[in-house]
C-alpha positions in Angstrom: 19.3 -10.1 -7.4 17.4 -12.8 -5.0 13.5 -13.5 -6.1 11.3 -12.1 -3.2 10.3 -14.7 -1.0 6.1 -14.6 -0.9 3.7 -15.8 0.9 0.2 -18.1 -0.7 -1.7 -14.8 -0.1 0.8 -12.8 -2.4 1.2 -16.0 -4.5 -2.6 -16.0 -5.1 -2.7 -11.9 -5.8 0.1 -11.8 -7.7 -1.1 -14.9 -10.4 -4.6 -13.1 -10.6 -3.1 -9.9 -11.4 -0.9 -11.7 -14.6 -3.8 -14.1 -15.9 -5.8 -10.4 -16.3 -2.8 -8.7 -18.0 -4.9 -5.3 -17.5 -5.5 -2.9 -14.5 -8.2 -4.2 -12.1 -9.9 -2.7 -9.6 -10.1 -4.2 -5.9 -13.5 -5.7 -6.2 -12.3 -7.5 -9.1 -9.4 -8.9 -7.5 -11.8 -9.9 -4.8 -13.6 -12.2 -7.5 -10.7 -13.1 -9.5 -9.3 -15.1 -5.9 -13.0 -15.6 -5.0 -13.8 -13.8 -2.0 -17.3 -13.6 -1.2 -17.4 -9.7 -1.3 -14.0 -7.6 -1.2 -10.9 -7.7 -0.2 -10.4 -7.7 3.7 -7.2 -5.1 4.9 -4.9 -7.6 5.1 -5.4 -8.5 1.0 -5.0 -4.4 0.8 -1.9 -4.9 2.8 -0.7 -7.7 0.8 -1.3 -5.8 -2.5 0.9 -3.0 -1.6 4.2 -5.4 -0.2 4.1 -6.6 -3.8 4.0 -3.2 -4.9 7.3 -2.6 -3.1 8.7 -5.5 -4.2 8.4 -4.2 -7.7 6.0 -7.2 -8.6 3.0 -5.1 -9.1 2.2 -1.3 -9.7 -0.7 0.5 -7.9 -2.5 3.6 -9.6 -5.3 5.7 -7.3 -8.2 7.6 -9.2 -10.1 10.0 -8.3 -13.8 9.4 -9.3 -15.9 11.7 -8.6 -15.3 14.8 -6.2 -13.2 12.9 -3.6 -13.6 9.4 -4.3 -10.3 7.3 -4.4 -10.4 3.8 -6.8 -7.2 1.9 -6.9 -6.8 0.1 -9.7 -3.7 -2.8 -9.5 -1.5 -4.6 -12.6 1.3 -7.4 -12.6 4.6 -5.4 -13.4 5.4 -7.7 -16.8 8.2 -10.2 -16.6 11.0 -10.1 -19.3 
């Protein structure tokens, strides 16, 4: 199987997601690659390509009544 090809924005995402080693949450992400306030739709975006390259796994809360939360993790490498 051929590594993924990604780009410095999936780069960045992805090594902030395996230096947590836990779930985080987007406005953590947003720190952890120091963005002045959250991530922007294209980091969103980004987030979920690594998803379906298997790099990263995505789990949605509800919090609250109706209120999503996404929470994001580095898949871990053997």
């Amino acid at each position: 199987m051929t590594k993924p090809v990604l780009t410095d924005l999936q780069r960045l995402l992805l090594e902030a997601l395996r230096k947590s080693g836990d779930w985080l949450t987007r406005p953590q992400i947003a720190d952890a690659i120091q963005r002045e306030s959250r991530l922007n739709p294209h980091d969103v975006n980004m987030l979920n390509e690594l998803a379906k390259m298997g790099l990263i796994e995505i789990d949605e809360r509800i919090v609250g009544t109706v209120r999503k939360q996404y929470f994001y993790r580095a898949v871990r490498q053997d």
